[in-house]
PyMOL commands that place a pseudoatom at each C-alpha (Angstrom):
pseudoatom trace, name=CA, resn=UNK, resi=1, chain=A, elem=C, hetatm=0, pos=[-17.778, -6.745, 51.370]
pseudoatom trace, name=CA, resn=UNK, resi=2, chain=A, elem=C, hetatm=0, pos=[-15.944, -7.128, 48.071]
pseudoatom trace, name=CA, resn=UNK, resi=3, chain=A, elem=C, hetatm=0, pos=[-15.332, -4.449, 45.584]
pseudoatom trace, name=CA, resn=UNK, resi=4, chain=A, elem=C, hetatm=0, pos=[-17.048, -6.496, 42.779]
pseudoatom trace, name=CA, resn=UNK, resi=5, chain=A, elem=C, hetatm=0, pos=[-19.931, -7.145, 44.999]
pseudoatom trace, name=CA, resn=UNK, resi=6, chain=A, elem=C, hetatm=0, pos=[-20.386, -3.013, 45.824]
pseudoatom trace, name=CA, resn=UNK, resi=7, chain=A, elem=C, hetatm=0, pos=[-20.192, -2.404, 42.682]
pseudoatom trace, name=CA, resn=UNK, resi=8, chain=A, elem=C, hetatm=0, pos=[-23.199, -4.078, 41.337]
pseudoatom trace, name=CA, resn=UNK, resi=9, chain=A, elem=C, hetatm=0, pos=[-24.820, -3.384, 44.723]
pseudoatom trace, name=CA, resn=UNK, resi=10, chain=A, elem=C, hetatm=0, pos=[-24.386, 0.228, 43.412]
pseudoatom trace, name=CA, resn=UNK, resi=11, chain=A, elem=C, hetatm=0, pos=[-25.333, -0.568, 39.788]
pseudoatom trace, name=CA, resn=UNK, resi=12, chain=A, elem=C, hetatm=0, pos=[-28.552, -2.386, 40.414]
pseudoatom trace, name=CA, resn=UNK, resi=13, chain=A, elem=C, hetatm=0, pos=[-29.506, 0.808, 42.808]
pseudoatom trace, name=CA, resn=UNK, resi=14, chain=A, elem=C, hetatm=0, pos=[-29.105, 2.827, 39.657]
pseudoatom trace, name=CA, resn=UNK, resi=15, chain=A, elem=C, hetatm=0, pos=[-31.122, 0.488, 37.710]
pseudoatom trace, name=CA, resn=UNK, resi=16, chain=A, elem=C, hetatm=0, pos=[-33.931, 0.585, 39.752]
pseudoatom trace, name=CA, resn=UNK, resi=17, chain=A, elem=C, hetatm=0, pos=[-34.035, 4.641, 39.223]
pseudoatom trace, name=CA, resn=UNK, resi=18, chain=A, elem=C, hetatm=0, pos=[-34.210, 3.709, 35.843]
pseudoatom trace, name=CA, resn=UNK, resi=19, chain=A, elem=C, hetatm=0, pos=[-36.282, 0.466, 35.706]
pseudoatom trace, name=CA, resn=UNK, resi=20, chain=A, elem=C, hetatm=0, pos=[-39.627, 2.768, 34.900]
pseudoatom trace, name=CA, resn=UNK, resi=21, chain=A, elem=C, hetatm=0, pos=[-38.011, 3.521, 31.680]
pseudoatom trace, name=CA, resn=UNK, resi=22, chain=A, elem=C, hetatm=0, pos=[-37.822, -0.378, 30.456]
pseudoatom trace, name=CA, resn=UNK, resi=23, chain=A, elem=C, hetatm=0, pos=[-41.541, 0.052, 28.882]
pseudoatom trace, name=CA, resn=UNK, resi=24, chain=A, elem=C, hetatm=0, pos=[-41.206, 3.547, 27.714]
pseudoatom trace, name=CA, resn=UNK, resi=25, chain=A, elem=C, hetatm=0, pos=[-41.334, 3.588, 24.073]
pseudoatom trace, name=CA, resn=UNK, resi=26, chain=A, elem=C, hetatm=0, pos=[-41.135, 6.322, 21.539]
pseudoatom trace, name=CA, resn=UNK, resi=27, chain=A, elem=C, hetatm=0, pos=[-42.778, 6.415, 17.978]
pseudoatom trace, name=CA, resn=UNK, resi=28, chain=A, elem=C, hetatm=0, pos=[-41.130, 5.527, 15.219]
pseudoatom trace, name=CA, resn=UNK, resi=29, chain=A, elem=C, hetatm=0, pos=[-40.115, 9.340, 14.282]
pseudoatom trace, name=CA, resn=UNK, resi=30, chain=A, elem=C, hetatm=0, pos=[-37.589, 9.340, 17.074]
pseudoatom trace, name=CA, resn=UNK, resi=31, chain=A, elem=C, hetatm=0, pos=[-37.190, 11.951, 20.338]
pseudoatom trace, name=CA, resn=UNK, resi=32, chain=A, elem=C, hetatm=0, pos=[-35.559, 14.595, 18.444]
pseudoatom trace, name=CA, resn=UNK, resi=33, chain=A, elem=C, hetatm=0, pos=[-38.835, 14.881, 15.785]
pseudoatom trace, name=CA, resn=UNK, resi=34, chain=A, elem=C, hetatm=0, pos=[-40.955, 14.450, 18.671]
pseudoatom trace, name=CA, resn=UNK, resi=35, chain=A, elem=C, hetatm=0, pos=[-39.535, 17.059, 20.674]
pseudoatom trace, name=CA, resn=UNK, resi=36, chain=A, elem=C, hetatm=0, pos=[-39.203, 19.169, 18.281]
pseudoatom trace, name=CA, resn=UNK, resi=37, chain=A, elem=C, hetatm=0, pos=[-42.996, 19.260, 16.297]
pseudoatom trace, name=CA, resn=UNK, resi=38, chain=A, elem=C, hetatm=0, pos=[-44.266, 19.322, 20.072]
pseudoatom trace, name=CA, resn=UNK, resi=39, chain=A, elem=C, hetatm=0, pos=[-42.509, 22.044, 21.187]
pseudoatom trace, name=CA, resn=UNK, resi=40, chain=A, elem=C, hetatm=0, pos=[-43.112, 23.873, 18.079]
pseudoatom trace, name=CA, resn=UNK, resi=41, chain=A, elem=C, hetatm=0, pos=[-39.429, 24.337, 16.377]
pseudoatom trace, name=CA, resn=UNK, resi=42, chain=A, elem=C, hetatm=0, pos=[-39.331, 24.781, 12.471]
pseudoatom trace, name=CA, resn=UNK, resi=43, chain=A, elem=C, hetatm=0, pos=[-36.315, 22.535, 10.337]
pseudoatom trace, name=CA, resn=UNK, resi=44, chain=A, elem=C, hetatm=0, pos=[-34.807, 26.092, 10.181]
pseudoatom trace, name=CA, resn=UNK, resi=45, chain=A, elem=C, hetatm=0, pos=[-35.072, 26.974, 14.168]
pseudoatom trace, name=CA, resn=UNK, resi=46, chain=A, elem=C, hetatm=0, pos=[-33.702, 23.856, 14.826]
pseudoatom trace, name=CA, resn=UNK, resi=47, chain=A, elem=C, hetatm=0, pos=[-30.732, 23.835, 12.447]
pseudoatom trace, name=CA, resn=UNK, resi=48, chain=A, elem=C, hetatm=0, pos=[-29.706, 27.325, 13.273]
pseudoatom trace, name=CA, resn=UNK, resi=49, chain=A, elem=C, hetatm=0, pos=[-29.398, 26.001, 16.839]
pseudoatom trace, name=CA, resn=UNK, resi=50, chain=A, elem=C, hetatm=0, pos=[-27.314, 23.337, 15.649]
pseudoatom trace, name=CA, resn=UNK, resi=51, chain=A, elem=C, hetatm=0, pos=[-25.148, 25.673, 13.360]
pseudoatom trace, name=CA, resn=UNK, resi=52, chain=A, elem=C, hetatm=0, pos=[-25.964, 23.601, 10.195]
pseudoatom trace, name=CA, resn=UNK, resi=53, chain=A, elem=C, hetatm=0, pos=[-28.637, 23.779, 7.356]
pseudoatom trace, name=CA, resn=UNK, resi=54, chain=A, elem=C, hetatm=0, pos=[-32.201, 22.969, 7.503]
pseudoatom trace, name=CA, resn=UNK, resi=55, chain=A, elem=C, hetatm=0, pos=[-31.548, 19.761, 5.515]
pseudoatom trace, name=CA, resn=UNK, resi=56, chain=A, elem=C, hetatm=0, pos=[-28.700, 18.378, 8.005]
pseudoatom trace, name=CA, resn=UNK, resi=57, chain=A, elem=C, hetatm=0, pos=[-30.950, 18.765, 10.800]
pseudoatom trace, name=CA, resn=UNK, resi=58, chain=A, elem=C, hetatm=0, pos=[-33.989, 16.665, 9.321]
pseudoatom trace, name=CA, resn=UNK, resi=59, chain=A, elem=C, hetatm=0, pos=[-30.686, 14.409, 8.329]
pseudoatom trace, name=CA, resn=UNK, resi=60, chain=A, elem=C, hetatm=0, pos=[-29.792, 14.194, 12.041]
pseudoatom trace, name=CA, resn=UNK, resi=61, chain=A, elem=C, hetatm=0, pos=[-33.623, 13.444, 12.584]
pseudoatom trace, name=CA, resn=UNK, resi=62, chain=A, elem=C, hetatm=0, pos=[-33.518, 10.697, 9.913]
pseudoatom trace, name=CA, resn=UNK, resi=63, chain=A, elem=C, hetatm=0, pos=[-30.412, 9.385, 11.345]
pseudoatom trace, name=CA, resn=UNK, resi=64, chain=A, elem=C, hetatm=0, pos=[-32.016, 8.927, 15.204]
pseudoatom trace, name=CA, resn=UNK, resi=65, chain=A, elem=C, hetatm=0, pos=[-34.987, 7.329, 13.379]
pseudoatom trace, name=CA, resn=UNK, resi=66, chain=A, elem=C, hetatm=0, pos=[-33.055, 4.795, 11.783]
pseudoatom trace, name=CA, resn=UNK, resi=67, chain=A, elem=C, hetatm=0, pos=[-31.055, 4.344, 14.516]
pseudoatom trace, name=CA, resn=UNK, resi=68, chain=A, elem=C, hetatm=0, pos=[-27.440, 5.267, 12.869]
pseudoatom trace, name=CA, resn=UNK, resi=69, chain=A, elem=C, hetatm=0, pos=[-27.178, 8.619, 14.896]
pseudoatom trace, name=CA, resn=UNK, resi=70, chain=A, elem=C, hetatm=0, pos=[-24.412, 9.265, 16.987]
pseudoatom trace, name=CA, resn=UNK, resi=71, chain=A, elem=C, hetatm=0, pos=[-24.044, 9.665, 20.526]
pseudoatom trace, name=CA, resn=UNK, resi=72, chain=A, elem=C, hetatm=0, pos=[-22.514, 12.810, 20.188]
pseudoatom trace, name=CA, resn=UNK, resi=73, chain=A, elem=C, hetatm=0, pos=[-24.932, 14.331, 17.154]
pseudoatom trace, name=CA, resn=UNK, resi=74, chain=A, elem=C, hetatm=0, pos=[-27.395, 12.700, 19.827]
pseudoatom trace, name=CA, resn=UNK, resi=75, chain=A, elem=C, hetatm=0, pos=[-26.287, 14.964, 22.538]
pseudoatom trace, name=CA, resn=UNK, resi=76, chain=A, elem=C, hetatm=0, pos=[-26.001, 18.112, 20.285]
pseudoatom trace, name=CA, resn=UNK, resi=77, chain=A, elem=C, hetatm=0, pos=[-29.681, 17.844, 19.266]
pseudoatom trace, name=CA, resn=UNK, resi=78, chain=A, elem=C, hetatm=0, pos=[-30.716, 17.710, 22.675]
pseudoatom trace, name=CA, resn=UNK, resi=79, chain=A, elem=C, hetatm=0, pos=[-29.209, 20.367, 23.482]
pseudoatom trace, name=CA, resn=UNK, resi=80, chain=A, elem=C, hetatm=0, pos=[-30.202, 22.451, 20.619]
pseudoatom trace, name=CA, resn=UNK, resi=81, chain=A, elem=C, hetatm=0, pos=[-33.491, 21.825, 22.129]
pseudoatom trace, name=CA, resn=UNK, resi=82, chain=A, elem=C, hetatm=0, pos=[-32.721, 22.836, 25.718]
pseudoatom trace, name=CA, resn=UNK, resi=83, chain=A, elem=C, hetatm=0, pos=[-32.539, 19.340, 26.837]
pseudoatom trace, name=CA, resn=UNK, resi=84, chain=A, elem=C, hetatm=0, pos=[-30.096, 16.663, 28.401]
pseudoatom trace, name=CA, resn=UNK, resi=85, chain=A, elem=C, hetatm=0, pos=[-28.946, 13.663, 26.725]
pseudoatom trace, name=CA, resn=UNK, resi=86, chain=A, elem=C, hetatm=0, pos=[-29.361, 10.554, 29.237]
pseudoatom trace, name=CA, resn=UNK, resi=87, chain=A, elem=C, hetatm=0, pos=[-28.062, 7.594, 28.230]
pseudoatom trace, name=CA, resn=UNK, resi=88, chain=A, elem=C, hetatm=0, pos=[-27.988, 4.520, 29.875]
pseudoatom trace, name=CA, resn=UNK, resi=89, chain=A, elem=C, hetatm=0, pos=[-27.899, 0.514, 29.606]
pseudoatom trace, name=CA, resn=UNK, resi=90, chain=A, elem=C, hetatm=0, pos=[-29.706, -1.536, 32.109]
pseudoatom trace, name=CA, resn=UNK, resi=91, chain=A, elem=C, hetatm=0, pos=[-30.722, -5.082, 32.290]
pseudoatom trace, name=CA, resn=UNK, resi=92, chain=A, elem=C, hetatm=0, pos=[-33.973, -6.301, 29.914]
pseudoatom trace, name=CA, resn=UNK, resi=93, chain=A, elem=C, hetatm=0, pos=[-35.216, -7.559, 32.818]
pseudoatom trace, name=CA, resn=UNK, resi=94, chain=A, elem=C, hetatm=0, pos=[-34.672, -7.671, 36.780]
pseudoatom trace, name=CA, resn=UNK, resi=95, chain=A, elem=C, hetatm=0, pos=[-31.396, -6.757, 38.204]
pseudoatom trace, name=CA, resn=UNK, resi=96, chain=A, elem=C, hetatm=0, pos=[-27.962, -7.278, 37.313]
pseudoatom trace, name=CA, resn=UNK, resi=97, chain=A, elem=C, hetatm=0, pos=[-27.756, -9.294, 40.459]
pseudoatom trace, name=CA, resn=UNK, resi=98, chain=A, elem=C, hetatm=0, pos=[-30.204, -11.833, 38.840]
pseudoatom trace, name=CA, resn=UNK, resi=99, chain=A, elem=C, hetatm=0, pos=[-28.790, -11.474, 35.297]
pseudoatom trace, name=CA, resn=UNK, resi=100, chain=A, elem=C, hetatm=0, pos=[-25.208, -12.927, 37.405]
pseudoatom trace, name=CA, resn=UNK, resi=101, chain=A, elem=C, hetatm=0, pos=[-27.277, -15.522, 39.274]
pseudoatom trace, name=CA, resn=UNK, resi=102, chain=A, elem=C, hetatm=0, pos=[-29.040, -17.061, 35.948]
pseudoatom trace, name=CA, resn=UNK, resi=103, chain=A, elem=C, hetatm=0, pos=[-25.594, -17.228, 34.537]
pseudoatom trace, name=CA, resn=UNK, resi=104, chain=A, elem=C, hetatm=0, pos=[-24.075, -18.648, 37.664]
pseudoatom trace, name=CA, resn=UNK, resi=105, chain=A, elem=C, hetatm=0, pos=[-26.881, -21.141, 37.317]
pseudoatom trace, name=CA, resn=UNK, resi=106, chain=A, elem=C, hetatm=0, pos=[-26.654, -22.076, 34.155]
pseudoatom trace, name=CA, resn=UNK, resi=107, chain=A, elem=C, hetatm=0, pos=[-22.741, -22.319, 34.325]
pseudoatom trace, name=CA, resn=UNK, resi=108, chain=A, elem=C, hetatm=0, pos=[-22.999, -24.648, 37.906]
pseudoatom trace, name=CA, resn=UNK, resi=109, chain=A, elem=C, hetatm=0, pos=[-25.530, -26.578, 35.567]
pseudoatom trace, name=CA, resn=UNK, resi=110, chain=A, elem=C, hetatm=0, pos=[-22.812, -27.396, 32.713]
pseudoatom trace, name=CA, resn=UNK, resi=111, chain=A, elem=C, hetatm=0, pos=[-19.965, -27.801, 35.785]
pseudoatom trace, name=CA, resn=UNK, resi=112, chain=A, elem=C, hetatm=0, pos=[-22.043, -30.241, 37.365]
pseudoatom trace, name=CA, resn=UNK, resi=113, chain=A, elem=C, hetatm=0, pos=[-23.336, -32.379, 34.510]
pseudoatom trace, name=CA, resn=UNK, resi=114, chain=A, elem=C, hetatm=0, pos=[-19.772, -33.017, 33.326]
pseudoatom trace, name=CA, resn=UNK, resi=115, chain=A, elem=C, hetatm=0, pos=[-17.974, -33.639, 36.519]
pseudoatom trace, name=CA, resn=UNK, resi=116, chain=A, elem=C, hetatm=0, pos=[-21.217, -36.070, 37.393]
pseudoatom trace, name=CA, resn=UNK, resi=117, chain=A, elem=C, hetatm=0, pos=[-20.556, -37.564, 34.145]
pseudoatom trace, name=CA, resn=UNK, resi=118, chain=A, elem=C, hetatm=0, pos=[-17.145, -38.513, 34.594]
pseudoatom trace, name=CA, resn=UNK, resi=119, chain=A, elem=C, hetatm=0, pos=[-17.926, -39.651, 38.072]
pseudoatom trace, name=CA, resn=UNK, resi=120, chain=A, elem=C, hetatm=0, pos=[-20.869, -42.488, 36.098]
pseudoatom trace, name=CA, resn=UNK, resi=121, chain=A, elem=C, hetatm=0, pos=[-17.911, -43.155, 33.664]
pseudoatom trace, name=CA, resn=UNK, resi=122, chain=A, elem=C, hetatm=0, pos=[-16.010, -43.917, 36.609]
pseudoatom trace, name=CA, resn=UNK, resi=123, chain=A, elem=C, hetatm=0, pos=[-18.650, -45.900, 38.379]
pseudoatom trace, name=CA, resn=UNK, resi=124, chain=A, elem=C, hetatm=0, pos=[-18.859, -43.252, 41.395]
pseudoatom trace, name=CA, resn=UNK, resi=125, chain=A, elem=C, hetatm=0, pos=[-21.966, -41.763, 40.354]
pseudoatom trace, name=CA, resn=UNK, resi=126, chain=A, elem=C, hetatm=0, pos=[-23.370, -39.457, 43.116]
pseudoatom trace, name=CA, resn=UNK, resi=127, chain=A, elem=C, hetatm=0, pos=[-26.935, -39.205, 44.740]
pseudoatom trace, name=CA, resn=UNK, resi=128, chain=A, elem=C, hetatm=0, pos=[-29.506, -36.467, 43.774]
pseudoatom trace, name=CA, resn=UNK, resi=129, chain=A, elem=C, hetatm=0, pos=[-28.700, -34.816, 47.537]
pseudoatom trace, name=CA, resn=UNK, resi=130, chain=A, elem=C, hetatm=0, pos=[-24.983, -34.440, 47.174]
pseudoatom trace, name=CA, resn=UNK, resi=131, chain=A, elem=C, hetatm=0, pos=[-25.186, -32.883, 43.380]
pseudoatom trace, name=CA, resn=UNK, resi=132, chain=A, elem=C, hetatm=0, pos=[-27.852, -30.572, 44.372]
pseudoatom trace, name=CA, resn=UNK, resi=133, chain=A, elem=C, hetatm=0, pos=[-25.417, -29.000, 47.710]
pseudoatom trace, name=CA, resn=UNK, resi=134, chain=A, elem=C, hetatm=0, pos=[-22.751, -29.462, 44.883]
pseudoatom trace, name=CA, resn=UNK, resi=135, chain=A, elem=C, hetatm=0, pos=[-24.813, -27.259, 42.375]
pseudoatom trace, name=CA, resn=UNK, resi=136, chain=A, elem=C, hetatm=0, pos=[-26.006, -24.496, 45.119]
pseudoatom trace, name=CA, resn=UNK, resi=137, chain=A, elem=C, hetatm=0, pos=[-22.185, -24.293, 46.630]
pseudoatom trace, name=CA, resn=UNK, resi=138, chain=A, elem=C, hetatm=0, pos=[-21.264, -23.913, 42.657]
pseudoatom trace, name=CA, resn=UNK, resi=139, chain=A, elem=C, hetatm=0, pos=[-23.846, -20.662, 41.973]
pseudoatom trace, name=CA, resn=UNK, resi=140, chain=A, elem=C, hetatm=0, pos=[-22.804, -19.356, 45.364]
pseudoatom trace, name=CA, resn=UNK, resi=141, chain=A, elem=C, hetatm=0, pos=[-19.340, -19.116, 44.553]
pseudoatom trace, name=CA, resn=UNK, resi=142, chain=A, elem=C, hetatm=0, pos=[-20.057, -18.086, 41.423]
pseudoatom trace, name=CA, resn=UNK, resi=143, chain=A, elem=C, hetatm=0, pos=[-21.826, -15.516, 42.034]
pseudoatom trace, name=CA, resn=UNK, resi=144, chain=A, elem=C, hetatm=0, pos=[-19.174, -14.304, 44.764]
pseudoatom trace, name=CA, resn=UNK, resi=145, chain=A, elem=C, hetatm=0, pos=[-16.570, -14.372, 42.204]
pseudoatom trace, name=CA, resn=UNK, resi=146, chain=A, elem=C, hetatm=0, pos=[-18.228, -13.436, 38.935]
pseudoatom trace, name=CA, resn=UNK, resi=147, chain=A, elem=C, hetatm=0, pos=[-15.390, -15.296, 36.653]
pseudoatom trace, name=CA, resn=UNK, resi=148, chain=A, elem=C, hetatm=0, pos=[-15.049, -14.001, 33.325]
pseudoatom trace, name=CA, resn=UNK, resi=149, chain=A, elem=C, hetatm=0, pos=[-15.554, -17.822, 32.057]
pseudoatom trace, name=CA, resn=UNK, resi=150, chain=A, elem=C, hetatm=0, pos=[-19.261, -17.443, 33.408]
pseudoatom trace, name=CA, resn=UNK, resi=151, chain=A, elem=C, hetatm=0, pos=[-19.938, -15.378, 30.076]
pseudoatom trace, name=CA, resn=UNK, resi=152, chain=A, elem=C, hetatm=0, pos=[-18.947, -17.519, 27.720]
for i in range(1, 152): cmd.bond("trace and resi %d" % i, "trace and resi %d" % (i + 1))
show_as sticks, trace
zoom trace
């Protein structure tokens, strides 16, 4: 098996640990707010954990809110409130196995439909049989490969 291939083996194991967490949502306040009203920590708790003022850390809560926080404020605040920051990226939907194969698809499409075009031009058009091996052959080696070219 190739190293490319184990890899996102791997990776799409991990993503299915973490596929539950595709429809979590949290309100608009942000986790930190939450977390902290519902485990009942005042501005001035919470700051003192932190080692700044009251103010910075309803900043800091402002900040996740709107989405301009920082990873590593991020991690600080969860720890401040005795919890782990996770972080992760996964797929919006399926695996990263399928996100490769719609893109090998889609690239095999565009290969296909110019090289069959210049085949017409050339008066050797080909039958519907022969481009559709051509097209799966195409996506299979694509998605054995994974070219950086499929991503453009």
């Amino acid at each position: 098996m190739n190293t490319k291939k184990l890899k996102i083996e791997q990776l799409d194991n991990k993503f299915n640990l973490l596929s539950p967490l595709r429809s979590m949502t949290i309100s608009d306040e942000g986790w930190i707010k939450t977390i902290r009203t519902s485990i009942g920590m005042s501005f001035s708790q919470f700051g003192k954990k932190l080692g700044i003022t009251p103010q910075s850390a309803k900043a800091i809560e402002t900040r996740e809110a709107c989405g301009s926080i920082t990873l590593k404020s991020l991690d600080a605040a969860a720890r401040a409130l005795d919890m782990k920051l996770v972080y992760a990226i996964v797929p919006i939907e399926g695996s990263l196995s399928d996100l490769i194969e719609e893109k090998a698809k889609e690239k095999a499409s565009e290969i296909i439909s110019r090289t069959s075009h210049n085949m017409l031009l050339e008066d050797q058009e080909n039958d519907s049989k022969r481009l559709q091996n051509e097209f799966e052959e195409t996506v299979a080696e694509l998605k054995r490969e994974v070219p950086k070219y499929l991503w453009d």
